[in-house]
C-alpha positions in Angstrom: 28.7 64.6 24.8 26.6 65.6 22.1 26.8 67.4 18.9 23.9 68.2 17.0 24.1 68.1 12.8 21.2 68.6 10.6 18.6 68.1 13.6 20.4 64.9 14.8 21.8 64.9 18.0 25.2 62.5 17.5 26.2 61.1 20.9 29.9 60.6 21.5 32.5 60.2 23.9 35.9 60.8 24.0 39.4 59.1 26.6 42.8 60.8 26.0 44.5 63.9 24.1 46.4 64.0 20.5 45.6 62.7 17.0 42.5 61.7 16.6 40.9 58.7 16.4 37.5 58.4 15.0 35.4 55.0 15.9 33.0 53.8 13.9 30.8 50.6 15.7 29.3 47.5 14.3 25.3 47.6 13.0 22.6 47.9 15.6 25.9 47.8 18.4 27.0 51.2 20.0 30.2 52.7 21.2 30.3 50.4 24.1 31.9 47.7 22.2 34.4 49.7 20.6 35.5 51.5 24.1 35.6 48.1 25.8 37.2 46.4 22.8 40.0 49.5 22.5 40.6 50.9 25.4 42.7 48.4 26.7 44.9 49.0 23.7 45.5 52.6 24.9 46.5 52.1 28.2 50.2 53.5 28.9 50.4 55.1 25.2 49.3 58.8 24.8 48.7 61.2 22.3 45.8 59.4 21.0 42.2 61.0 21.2 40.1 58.6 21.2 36.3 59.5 20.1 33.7 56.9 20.3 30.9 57.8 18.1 27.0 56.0 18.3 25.6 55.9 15.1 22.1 57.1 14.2 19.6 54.6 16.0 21.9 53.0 18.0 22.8 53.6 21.8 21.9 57.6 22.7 21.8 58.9 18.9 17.7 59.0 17.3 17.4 58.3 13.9 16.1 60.8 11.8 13.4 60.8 9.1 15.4 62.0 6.8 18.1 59.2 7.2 17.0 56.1 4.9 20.2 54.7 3.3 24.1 54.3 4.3 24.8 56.9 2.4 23.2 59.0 4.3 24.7 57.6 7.4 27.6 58.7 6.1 27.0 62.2 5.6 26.4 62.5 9.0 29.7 60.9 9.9 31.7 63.5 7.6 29.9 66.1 8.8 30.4 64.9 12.4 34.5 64.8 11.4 34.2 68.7 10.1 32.4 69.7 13.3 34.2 67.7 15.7 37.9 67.3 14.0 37.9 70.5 11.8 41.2 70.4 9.8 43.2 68.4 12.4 44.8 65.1 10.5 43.1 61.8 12.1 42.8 58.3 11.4 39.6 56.3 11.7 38.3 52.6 12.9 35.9 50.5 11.7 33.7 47.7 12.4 31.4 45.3 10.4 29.2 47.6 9.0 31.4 50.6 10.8 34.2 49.4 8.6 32.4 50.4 5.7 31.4 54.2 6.5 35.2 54.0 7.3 36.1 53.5 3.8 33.4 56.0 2.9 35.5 58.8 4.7 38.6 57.9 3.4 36.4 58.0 -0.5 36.0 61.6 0.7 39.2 62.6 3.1 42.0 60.4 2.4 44.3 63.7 2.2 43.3 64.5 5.8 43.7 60.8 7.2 47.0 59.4 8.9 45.6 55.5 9.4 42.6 53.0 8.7 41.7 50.3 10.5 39.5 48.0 9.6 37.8 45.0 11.5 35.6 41.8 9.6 34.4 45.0 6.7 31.1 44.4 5.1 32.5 44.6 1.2 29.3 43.4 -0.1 26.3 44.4 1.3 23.9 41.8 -0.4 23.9 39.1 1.9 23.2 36.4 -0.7 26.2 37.3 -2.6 28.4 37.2 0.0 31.4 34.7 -0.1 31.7 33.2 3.2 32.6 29.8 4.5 30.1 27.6 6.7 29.4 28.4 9.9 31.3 26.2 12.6 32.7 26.3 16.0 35.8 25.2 16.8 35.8 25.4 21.0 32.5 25.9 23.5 31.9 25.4 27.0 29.5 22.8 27.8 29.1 24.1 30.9 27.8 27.8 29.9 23.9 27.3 27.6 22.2 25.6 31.1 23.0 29.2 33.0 21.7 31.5 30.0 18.6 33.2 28.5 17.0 31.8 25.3 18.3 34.8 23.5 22.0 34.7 25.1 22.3 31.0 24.1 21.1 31.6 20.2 24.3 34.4 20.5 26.6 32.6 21.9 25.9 29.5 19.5 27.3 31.5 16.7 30.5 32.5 17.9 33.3 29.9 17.0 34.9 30.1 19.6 32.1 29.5 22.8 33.6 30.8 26.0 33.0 32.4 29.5 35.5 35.3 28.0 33.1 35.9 25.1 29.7 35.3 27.2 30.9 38.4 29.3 31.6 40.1 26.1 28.1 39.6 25.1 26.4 40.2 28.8 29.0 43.9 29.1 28.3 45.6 25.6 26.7 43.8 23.0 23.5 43.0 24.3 22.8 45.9 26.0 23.5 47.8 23.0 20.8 45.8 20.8 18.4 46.1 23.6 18.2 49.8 22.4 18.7 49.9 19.7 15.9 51.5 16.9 14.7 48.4 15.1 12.4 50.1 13.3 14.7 52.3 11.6 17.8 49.8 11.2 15.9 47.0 10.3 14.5 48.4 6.8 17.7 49.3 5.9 19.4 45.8 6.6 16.7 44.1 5.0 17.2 46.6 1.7 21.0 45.4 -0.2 20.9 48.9 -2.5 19.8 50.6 1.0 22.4 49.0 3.6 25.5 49.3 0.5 26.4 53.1 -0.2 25.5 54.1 -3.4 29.2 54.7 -5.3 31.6 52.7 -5.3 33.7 53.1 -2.3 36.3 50.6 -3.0 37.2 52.6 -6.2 39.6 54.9 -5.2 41.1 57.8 -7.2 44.3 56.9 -5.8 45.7 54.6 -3.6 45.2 55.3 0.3 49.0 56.0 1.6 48.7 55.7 5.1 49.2 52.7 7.3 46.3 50.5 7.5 45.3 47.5 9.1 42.7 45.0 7.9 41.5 41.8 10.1 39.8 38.9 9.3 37.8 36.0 10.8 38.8 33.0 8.7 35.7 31.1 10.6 33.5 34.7 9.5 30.4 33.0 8.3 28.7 36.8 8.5 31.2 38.9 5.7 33.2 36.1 4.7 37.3 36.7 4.0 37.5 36.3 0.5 35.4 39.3 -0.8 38.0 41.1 1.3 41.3 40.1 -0.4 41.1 43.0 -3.0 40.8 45.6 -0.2 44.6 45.3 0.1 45.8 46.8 -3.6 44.3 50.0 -2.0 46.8 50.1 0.7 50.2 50.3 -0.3 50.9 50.5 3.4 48.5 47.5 4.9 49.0 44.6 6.8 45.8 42.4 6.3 45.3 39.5 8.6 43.5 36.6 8.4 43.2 34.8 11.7 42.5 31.1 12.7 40.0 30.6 15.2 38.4 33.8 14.8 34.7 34.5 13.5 32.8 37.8 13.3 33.7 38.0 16.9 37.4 38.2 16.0 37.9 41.2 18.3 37.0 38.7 21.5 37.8 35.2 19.7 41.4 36.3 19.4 41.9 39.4 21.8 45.8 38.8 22.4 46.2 38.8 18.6 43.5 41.7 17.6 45.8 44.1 20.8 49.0 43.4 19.4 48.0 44.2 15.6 46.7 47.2 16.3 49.2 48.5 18.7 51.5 47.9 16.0 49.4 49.4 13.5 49.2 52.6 16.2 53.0 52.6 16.2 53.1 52.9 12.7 50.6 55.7 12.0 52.5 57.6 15.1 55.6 57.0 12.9 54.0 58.1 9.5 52.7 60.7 10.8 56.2 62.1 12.1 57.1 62.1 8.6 
């Protein structure tokens, strides 16, 4: 599906009927790993709508020349959420850099928002002044780097936890997704801190963010860190943060069984809040 704001054409796809449930993927990734990460979740529960969004230059949305910051990025997104959502209540997900923009639309729509989830958030966008621990890894498979690519085996060095579970991870959805992705347009951004952060300060809310929320961490993360993370929480009277053991910025794959049954916990809760 496709709808088309301010000469972009945003590709998107959608599973199930209800509340919805906006998805917002990691940098240079596409919907793919969100759908194959979440889906799973959704099986037997309904009245979820589930809408799986690629961002511009990634998977089947072109950038735009007009697009040269986050902020920007995240114009589209609300405008994408007016078009697409109107002025139905919804909740929104989050990863990496996704996780960001998510914050960004509660900044701007918290009053229309039943739940947040967020997964390893980029909180500081400068790379260099990011608090993060060393990387390590704490399990591989010696069997696995003689069967791979160069490329495949430089991915799945960095995960902390090296497995055949994560290598099909990597083989179904995230290295397609960075095969197509627009280099040329994400790459200038990444590279720019002013240009990959927004431009206000998102974590400065008006008010605190009522709704339930769910934030997960990668103690292992040597990409975004955990500790530039911890002051998320005193937004979110209604949060569970977790920071999980064995878990990297792959924490969605590292520690599946975990990452399921916090967020269908954290579905059960916004199905409850929003019964209120």
């Amino acid at each position: 599906m496709e709808c088309e704001i301010r000469s972009v054409k945003v590709y998107y796809e959608e599973q199930g009927a209800g509340r919805p449930l906006v998805m917002l993927h990691g940098w240079g990734l596409d919907h793919r790993h969100m759908r194959s990460e979440m889906e799973p979740i959704f099986e037997g529960r309904s009245g979820w709508r589930r809408i799986y969004v690629d961002l511009p230059g990634c998977g089947r949305t072109r950038a735009a020349a007009w697009i040269t910051r986050q902020d920007h990025i995240l114009e589209l997104m609300l405008a994408f959420v007016e078009e697409i959502i109107g002025g139905e209540r919804f909740a929104v997900a989050g990863v990496s850099a996704g996780a960001l923009l998510a914050r960004g639309v509660v900044y701007h729509l918290a009053p229309q928002m039943d739940g947040l989830l967020l997964v390893v958030p980029v909180v500081v966008a400068d790379d260099a002044q990011r608090e993060r621990p060393a990387a390590v890894t704490l399990a591989r498979d010696e069997a696995l780097p003689a069967e791979l690519e160069v490329d495949q085996r430089e991915m799945l060095r960095g995960a902390v936890v090296q497995s055949r579970h994560y290598l099909d991870a990597l083989r179904r959805s995230y290295i397609p997704a960075l095969k197509v992705c627009d280099v040329g347009f994400l790459e200038p951004i990444r590279q720019d801190a002013v240009r990959y952060g927004l431009s206000f300060g998102v974590d400065d809310l008006q008010q605190p963010f009522p709704a339930p929320t769910l934030i997960l961490l990668g103690r292992q993360d040597a990409a975004v860190g955990y500790r530039d993370q911890w002051r998320l929480v005193e937004n979110y009277p209604r949060g569970t943060m977790a920071i999980l053991d064995r878990a990297g910025h792959g924490l969605v794959v590292e520690q599946q069984t975990l990452f399921r049954a916090l967020v269908s916990e954290w579905l059960d809760r916004v199905d409850e809040y929003a019964a209120m």
